[in-house]
C-alpha positions as CSV (number, residue, x, y, z in Angstrom):
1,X,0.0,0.0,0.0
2,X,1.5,3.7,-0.8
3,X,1.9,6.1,2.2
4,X,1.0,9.6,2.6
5,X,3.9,11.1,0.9
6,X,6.0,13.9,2.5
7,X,9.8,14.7,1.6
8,X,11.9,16.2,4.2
9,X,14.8,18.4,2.2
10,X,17.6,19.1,4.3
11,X,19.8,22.0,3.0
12,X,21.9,24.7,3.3
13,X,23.0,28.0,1.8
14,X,20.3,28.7,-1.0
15,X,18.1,25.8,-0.1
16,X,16.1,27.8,2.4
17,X,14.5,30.0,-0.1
18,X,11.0,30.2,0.0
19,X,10.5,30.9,-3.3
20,X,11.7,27.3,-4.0
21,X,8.4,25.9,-2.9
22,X,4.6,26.7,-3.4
23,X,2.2,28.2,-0.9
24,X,4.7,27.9,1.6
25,X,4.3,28.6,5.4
26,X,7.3,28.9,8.3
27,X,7.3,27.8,11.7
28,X,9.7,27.1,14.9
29,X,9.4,24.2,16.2
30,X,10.4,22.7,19.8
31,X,11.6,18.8,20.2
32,X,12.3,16.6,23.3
33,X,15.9,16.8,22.1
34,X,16.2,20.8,21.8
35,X,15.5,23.2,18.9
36,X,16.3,22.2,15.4
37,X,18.7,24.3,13.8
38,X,16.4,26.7,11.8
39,X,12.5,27.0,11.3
40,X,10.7,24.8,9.1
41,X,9.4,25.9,5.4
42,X,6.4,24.1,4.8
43,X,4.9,23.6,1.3
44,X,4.6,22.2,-1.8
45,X,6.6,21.3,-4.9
46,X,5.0,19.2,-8.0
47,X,1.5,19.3,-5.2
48,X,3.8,16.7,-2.8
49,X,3.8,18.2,0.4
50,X,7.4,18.7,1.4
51,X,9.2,20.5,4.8
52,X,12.8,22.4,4.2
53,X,15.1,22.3,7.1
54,X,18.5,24.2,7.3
55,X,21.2,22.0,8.8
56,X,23.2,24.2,10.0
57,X,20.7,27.2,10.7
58,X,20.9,30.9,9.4
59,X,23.8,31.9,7.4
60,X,25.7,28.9,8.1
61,X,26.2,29.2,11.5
62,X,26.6,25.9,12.8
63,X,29.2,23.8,12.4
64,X,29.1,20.1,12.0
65,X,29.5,19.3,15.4
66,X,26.9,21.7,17.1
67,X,24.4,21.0,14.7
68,X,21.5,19.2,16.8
69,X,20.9,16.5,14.6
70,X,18.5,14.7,16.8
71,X,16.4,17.6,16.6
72,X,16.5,18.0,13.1
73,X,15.5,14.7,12.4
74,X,13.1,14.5,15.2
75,X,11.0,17.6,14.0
76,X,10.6,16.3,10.5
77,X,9.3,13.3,11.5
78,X,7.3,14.8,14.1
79,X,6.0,16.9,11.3
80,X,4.9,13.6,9.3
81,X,8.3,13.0,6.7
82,X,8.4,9.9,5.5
83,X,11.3,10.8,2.9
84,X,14.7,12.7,3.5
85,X,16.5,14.1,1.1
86,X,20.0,15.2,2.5
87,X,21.8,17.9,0.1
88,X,25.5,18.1,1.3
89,X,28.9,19.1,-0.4
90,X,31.3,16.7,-0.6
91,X,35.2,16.0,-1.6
92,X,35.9,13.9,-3.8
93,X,38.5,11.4,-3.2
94,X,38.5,9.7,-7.2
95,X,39.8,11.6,-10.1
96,X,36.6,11.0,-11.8
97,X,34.2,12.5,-9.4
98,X,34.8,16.4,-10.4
99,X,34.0,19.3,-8.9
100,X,30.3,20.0,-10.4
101,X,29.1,16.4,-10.5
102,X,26.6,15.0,-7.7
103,X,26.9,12.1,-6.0
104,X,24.5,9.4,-4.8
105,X,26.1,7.3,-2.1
106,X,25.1,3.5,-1.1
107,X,27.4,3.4,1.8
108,X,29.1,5.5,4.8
109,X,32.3,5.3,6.9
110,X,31.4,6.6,10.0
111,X,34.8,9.1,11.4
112,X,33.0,11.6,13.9
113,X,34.1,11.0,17.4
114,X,31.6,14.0,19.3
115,X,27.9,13.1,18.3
116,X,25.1,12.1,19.8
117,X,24.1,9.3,17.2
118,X,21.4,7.9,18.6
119,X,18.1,7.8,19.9
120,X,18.4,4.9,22.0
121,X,20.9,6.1,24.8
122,X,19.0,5.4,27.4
123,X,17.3,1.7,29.2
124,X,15.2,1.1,25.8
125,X,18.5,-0.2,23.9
126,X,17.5,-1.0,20.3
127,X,20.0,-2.4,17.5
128,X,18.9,-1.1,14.3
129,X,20.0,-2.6,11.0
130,X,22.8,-0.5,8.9
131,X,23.5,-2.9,6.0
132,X,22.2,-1.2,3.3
133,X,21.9,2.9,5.0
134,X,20.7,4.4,2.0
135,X,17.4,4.4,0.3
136,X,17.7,2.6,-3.2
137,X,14.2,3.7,-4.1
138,X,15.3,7.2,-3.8
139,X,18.6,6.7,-5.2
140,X,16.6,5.2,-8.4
141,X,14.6,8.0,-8.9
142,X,17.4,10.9,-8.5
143,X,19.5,8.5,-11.0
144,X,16.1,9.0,-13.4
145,X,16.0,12.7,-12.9
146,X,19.6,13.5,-13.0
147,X,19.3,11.7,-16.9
148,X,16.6,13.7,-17.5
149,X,18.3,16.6,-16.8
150,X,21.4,16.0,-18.5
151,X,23.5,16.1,-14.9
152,X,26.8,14.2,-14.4
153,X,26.6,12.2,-11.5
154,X,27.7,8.6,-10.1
155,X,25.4,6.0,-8.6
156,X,26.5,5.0,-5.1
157,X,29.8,5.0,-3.4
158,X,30.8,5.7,-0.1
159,X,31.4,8.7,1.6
160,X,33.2,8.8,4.9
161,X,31.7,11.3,7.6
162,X,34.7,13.0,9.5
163,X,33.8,15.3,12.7
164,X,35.6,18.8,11.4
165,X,35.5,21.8,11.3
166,X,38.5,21.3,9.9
167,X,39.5,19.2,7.0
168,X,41.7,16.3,6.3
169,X,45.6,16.2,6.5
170,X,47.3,15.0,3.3
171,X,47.8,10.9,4.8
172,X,44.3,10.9,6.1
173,X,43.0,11.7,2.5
174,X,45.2,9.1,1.4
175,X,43.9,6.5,4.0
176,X,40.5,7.3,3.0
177,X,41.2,6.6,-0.4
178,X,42.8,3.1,0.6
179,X,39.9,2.4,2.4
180,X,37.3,2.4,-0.4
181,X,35.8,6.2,0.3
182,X,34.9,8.0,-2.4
183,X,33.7,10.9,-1.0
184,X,34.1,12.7,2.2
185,X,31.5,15.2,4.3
186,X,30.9,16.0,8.0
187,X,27.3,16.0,7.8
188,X,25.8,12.9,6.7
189,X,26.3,10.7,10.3
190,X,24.8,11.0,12.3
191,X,22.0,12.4,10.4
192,X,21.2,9.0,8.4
193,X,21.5,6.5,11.8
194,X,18.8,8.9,13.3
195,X,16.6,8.6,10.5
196,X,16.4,5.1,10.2
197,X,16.2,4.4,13.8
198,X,13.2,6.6,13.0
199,X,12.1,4.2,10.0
200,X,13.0,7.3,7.2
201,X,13.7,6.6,3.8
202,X,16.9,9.3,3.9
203,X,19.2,10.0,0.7
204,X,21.9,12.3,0.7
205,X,22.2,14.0,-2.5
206,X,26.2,14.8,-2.3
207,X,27.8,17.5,-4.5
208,X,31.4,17.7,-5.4
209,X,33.0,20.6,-4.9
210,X,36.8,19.7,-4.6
211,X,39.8,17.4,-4.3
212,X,40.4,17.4,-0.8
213,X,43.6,17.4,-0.7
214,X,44.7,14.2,-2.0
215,X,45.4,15.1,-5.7
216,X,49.1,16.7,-6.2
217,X,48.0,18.8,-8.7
218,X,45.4,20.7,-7.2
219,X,45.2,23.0,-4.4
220,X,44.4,22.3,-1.1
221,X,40.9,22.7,-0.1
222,X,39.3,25.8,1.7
223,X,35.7,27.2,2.0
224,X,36.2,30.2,0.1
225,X,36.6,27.5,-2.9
226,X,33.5,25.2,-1.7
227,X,31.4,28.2,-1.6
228,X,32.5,29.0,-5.1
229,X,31.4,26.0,-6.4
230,X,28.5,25.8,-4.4
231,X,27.1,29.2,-5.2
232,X,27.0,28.0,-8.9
233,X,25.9,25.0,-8.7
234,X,22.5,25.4,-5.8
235,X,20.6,26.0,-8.8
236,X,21.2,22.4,-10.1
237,X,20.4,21.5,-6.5
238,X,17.0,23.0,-6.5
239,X,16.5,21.8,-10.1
240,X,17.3,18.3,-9.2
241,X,15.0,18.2,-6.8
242,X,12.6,19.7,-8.6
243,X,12.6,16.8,-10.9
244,X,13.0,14.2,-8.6
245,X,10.0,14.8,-6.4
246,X,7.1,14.0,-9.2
247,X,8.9,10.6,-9.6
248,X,9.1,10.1,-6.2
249,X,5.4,10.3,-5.8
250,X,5.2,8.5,-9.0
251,X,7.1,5.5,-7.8
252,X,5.0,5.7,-4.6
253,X,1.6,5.7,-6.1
254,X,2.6,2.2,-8.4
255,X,3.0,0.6,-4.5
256,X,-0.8,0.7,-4.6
């Protein structure tokens, strides 16, 4: 049977424009676990209800560690989200994976050592199944849409999750690389574990906006060249998503 569709979109610079969504409404919200880091933007895009959260609040000012991801996550549930989709920039750690393309990862490597990544820290211990973290059903459509659109991406990988702010030293880029990773964040765990302890689909739509600093010939990373890259490419962001939401409701309605 199909459920009552919502799509959570978690963003950041650019994502939280209204003007993104139809009849759109805001409101703060209040969780067991704290405040979320922004207010919600409730509306609609292709008439499926969906809720825009910033990760880490107004004008980025949040970083990785502070965000409270357990009330993020917990407020778009709360809020009835059955469906997350997780915009993030990324490094890339193959040659192949260029600044510009997006990424839609199968698998993480979890490296943050300061977050609360659980909902289950207290008597009611639960074990909650992390084979296969990401949603393939999401993953499907946003491969569909990014064809559609004529986008480069790559379907699956693994990105490895590191606790920041800062970035990675030249032999930890290298290890990562050993290791399998293919990209690398500091947002996507805990954010995922909570959502499936939670029971939400949850796809991180990952974009590439550098080399880390793996690659000899290229500079070393800094945010004034991630914001470079992601000021021109939020516009494929919002696009993307604007063409994956129909077939997520599409792909919904054929569970009937």
């Amino acid at each position: 049977m199909p459920i009552d569709l919502k799509i959570g979109i978690i963003g950041g610079s650019g994502m939280e424009d209204p003007a993104f969504i139809s009849d759109y409404s805001k409101e703060t919200v209040s969780t067991p676990y704290g405040d979320p880091s922004s207010e919600l933007i409730m509306g609609n895009i292709a008439d499926v209800p969906v809720i825009i959260l910033s990760r880490h609040g107004p004008g980025h000012s949040i970083n990785p560690t502070n965000v409270n991801y357990r009330a993020n996550i917990w407020s778009l549930k709360e809020k009835g989200c059955t469906h997350i989709l997780a915009a993030t920039a990324c490094g890339s750690l193959r040659e192949q994976i260029e600044p510009g393309h997006f990424v839609f990862p199968n698998q993480f490597i979890d490296r943050t050592t300061k977050r609360i990544s659980t909902y289950f820290d207290g008597p009611d211990v639960q074990h909650v199944s992390m084979g296969d973290p990401f949603s393939a059903g999401l993953r499907n459509c946003l491969i569909r849409a990014s064809d559609q659109l004529g986008f480069a991406y790559h379907d699956g990988g693994t990105v490895v999750t590191i606790e920041g702010p800062r970035f990675s030293t030249k032999a930890e880029s290298v290890m990562f690389r050993s290791w399998g990773c293919d990209i690398i964040n500091m947002s996507t765990v805990p954010e995922i574990v909570l959502a499936r302890e939670l029971e939400l689909e949850y796809q991180s739509i990952a974009m590439s906006t550098d080399y880390d600093c793996w690659h000899e010939s290229k500079d070393e990373v800094t945010m004034e060249m991630i914001y470079a890259v992601m000021e021109k490419n939020v516009e494929n962001v919002k696009k993307l998503i604007g063409q994956v939401i129909p077939l997520i409701h599409e792909n919904n309605k054929l569970k009937e």
